[in-house]
C-alpha positions as CSV (number, residue, x, y, z in Angstrom):
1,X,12.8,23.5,4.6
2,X,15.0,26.4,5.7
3,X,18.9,25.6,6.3
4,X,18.1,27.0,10.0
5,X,15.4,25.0,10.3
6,X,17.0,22.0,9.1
7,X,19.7,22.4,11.4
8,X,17.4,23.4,14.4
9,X,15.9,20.2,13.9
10,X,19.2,17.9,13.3
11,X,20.6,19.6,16.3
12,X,17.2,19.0,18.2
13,X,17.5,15.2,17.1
14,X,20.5,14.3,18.5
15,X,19.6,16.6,21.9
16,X,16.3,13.7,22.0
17,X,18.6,10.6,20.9
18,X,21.1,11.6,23.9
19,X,17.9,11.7,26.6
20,X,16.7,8.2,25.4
21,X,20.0,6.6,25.9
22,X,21.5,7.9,28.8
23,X,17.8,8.0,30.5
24,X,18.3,12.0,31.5
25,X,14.9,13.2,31.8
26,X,11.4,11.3,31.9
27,X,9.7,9.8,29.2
28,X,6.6,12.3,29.6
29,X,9.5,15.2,28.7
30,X,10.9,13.2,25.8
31,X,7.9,12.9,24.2
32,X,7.2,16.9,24.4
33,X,10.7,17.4,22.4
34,X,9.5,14.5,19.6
35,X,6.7,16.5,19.4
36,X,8.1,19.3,18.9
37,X,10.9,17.8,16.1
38,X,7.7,17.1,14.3
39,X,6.6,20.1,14.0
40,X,9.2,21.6,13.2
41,X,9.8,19.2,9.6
42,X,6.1,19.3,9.5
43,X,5.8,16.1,9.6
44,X,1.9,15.4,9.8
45,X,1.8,11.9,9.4
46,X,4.0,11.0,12.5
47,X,2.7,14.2,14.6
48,X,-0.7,12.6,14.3
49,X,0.2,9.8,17.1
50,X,3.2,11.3,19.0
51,X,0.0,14.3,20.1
52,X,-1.8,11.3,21.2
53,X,1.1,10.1,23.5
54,X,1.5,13.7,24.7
55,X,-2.1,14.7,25.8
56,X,-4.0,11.4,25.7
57,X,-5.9,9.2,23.7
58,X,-9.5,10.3,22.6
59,X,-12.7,8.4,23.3
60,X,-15.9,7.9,22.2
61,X,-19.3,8.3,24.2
62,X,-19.3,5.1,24.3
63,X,-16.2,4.7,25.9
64,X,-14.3,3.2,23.0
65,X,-11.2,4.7,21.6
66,X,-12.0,7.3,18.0
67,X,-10.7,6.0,14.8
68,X,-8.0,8.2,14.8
69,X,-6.8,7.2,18.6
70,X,-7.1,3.6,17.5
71,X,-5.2,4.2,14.2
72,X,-2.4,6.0,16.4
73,X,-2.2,2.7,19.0
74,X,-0.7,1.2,16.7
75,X,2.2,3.5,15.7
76,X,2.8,4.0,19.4
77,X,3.5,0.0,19.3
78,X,0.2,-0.2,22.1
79,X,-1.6,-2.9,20.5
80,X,-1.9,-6.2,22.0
81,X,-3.5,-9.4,21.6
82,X,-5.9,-11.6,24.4
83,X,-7.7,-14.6,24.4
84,X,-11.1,-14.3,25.1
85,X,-13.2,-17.2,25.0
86,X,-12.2,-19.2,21.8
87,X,-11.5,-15.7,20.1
88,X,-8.3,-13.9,20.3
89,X,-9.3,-10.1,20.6
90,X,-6.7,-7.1,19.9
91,X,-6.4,-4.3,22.4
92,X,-4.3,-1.3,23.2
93,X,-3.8,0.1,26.2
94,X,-3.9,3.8,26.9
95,X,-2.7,4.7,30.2
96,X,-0.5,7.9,29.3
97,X,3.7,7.8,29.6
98,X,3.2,10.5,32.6
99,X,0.9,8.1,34.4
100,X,2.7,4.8,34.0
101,X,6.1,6.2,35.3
102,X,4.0,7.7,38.1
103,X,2.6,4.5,38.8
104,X,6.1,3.1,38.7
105,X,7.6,5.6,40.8
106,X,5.0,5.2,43.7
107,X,5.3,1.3,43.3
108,X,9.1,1.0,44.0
109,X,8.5,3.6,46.9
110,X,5.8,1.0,48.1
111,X,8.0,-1.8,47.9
112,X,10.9,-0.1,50.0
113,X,7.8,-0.1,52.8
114,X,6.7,-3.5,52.2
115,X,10.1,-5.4,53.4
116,X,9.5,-7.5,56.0
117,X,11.4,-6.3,59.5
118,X,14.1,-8.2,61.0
119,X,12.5,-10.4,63.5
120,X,14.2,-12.0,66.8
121,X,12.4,-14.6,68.3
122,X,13.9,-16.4,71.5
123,X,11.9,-19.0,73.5
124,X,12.2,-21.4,76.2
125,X,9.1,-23.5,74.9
126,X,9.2,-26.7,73.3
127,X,6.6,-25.1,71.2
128,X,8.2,-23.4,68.0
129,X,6.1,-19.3,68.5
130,X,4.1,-18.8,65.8
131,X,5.7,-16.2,63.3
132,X,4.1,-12.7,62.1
133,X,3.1,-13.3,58.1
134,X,5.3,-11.1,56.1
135,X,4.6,-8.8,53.2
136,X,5.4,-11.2,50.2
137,X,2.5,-11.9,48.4
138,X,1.9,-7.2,48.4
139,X,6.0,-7.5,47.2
140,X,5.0,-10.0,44.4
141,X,1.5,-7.5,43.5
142,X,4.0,-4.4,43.5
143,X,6.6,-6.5,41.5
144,X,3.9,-7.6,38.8
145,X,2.3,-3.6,38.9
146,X,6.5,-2.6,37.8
147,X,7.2,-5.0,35.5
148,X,3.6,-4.3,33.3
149,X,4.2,-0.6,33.1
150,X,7.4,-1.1,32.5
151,X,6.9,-3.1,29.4
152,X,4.1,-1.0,28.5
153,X,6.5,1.8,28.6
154,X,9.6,0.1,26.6
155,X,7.6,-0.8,24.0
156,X,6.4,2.9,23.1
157,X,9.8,4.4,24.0
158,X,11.1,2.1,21.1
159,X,8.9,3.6,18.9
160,X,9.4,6.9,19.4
161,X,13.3,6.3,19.4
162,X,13.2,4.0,16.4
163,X,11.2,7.0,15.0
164,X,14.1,9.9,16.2
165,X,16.7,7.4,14.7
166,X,15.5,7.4,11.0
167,X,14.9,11.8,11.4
168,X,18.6,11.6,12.9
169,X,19.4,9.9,9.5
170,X,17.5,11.5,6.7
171,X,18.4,15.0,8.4
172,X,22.4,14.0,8.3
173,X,22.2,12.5,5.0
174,X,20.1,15.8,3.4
175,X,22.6,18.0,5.2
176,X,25.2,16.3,4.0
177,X,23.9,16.0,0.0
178,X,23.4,19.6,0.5
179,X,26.8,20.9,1.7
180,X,28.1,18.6,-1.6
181,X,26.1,20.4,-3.8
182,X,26.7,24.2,-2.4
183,X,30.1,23.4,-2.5
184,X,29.7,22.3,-6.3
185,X,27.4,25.3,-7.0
186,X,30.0,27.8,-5.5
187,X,33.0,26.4,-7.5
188,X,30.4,26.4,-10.7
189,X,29.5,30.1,-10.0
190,X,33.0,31.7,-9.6
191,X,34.1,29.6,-12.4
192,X,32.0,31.0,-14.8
193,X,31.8,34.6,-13.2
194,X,35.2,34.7,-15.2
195,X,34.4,32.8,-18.7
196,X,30.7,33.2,-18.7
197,X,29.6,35.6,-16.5
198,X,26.1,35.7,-18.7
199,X,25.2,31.9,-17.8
200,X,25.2,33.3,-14.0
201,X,22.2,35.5,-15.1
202,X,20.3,33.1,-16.6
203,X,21.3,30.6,-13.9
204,X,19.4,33.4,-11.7
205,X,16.3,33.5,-14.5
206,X,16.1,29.5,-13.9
207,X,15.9,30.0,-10.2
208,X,12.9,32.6,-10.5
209,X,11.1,30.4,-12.9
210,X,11.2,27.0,-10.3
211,X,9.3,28.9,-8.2
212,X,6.9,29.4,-9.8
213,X,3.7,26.8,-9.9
214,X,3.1,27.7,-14.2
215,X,4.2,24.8,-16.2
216,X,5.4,27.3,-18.7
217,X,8.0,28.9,-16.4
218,X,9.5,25.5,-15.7
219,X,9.9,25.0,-19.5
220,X,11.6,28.2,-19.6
221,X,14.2,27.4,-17.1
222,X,14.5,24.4,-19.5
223,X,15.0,26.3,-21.7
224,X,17.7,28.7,-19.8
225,X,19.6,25.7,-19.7
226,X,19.8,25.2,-23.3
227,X,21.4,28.4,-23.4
228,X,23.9,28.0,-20.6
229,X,25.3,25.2,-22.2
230,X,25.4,27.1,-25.4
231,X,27.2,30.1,-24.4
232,X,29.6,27.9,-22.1
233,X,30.3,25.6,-25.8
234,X,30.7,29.2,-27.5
235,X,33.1,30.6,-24.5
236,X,35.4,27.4,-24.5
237,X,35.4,25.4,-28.1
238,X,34.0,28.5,-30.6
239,X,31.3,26.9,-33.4
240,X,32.5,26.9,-37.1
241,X,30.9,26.2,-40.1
242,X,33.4,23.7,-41.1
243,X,33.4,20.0,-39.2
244,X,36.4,18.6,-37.3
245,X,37.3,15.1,-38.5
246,X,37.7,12.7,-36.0
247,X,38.6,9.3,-36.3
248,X,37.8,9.7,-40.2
249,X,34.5,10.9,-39.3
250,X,33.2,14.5,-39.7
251,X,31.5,16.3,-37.0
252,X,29.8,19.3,-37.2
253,X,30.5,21.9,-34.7
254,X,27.9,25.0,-36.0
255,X,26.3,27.2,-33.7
256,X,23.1,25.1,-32.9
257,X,25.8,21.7,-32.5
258,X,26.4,22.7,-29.1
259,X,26.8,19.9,-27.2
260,X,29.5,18.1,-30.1
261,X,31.2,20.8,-29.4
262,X,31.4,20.6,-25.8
263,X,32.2,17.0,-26.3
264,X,35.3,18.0,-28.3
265,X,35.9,20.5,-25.6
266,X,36.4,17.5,-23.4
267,X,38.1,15.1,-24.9
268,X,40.6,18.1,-26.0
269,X,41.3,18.6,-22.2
270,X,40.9,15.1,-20.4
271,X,43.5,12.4,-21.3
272,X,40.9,9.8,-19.0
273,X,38.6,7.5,-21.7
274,X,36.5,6.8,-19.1
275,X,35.7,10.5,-17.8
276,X,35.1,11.2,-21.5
277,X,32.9,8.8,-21.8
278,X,30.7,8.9,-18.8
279,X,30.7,12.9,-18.9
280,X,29.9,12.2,-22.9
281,X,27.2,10.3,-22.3
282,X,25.4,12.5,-20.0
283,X,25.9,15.5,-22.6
284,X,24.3,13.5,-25.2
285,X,21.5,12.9,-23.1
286,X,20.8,16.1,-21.6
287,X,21.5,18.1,-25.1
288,X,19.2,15.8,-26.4
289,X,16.4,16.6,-24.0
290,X,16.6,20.2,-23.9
291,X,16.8,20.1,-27.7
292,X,13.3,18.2,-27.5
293,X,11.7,20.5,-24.9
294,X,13.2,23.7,-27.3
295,X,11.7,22.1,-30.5
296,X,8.3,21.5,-29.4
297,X,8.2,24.8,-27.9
298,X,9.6,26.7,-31.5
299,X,6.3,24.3,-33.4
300,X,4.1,25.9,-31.2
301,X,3.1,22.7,-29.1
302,X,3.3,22.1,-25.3
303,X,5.8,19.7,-24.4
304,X,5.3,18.3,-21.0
305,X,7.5,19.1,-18.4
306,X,7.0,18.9,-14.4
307,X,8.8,20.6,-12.0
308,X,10.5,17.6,-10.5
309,X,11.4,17.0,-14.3
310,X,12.4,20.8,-14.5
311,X,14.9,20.4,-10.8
312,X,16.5,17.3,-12.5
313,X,17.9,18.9,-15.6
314,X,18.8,22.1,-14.1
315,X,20.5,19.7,-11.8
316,X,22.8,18.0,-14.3
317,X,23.3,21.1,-16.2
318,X,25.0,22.7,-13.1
319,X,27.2,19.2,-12.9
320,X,27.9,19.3,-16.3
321,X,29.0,22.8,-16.0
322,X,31.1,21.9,-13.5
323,X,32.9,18.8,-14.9
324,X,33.5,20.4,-18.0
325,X,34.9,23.9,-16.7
326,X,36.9,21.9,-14.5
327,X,39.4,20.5,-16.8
């Protein structure tokens, strides 16, 4: 999804979220702008039910609600259950939002009509005068009518908000994960603009080669990686033929020891065990993966990489970029 789309639809999300709780605009309105947040995250699954709240759910010739409305009754939170007989039965009911809150509407308007008048009765009889019946058993029908649509109501307005809610969520929680890593990818890319401007290039290359759906191009971006990592190793700790001791233990820092020598690089710059360890580790293990993926490829077999594989390493590679330029 487009950063203007994500943000037309965040911003559309929190528009809907202030109608439900400060009761703006009808239900039958609300509805139309869930529908249309759907569509804009292309959201198919939950589209599929909130169409049926909007225009109506489809029946058979038999009179008996499609697979697909019946499916959808029970996102909408319609279903019910009723004794019938000895066996308990589940329904749905399927009046539309517009209609219920129209049938509502009309029957508080009917109950303002249906109070009884103020009645003055004065007599000189012994007899009590009989008394006009009032309207209280219509009141009580026009009390049940509000209180069923009503409920009927409630219960898919919580749906559709408890649906808004979690989009609310995920969209703040993607924007926000997103704004981290541009930030991270900005600092990354006018750090090495002035060490390694060459890794931006092939930073571009591995870009190119994501979007691509051949499994060959997402092995090359792999691959791109591997050499990022290189150059930045040969830019900041230079390879040598001869090892560095450490600890009484030789390491060897040649060209293809890339990621020892990064390692060094860090533990050179950070006086924090921890840091070196952590950001250590993860060079280990990502050296050690695009080494694999490089290897296979150099004996002429296929080593299998998928592109959620392929977004995961370009991913760290860009953080270990980062941390290590950083010091």
């Amino acid at each position: 999804m487009s950063k203007e789309r994500m943000i037309e639809a965040l911003n559309l999300s929190e528009e809907i979220l202030k109608n439900f709780e400060l009761n703006e605009i009808p239900m039958q309105n609300i509805i139309l702008k869930c529908l249309r947040l759907a569509r804009l995250l292309n959201d198919i699954e939950n589209l599929e039910w909130i169409k049926y709240e909007a225009n109506g759910y489809e029946k058979n010739r038999e009179g008996y609600l499609t697979a697909k409305s019946w499916q959808a009754t029970l996102s909408s939170g319609r279903r019910y259950y009723e004794k019938i007989g000895e066996e308990v039965k589940e329904f749905a009911f399927t009046e539309t939002i517009g209609v219920m809150e129209a049938l509502v509407s009309a029957s508080r308007q009917r109950m303002e009509i249906a109070r009884d008048p103020n009645i003055s009765v004065a007599s000189n009889s012994s007899i009590n005068p009989s008394l006009p019946r009032g309207n209280s058993n219509e009141r009580m029908s026009i009390i049940k009518t509000i209180k069923n649509y009503t409920e009927k109501i409630e219960k898919v307005r919580s749906k559709l908000y408890e649906y808004i809610v979690n989009v609310n969520y995920e969209l703040k929680f993607s924007n926000l994960t997103e704004d981290i890593f541009t930030r991270k990818r900005n600092y990354v890319d006018n750090a090495l603009s002035s060490i390694c401007p060459e890794a931006i290039q092939k930073f571009v290359s591995v870009y190119e080669n994501l979007k691509s759906d051949n499994k060959e191009d997402w092995a090359n971006a792999i691959h791109s990686c591997r050499r990022i990592l290189k150059e930045v190793a040969d830019h900041l700790y230079p390879s040598s033929d001869e090892p560095v001791v450490v600890n009484k233990k030789p390491i060897n820092i040649g060209k293809e020891q890339y990621i020892n020598r990064l390692m060094l690089y860090v533990e050179s710059k950070s006086s924090s065990e921890s840091y070196n360890s952590i950001v250590g580790s993860h060079l280990k293990y990502l050296g050690e993966r695009l080494d694999s993926v490089y290897n296979a490829t150099n004996k002429g077999t296929h080593a299998e990489v998928s592109h959620t594989e392929s977004e995961r390493y370009i991913i760290y590679t860009y953080l270990l970029v980062g941390d290590v330029i950083s010091l």
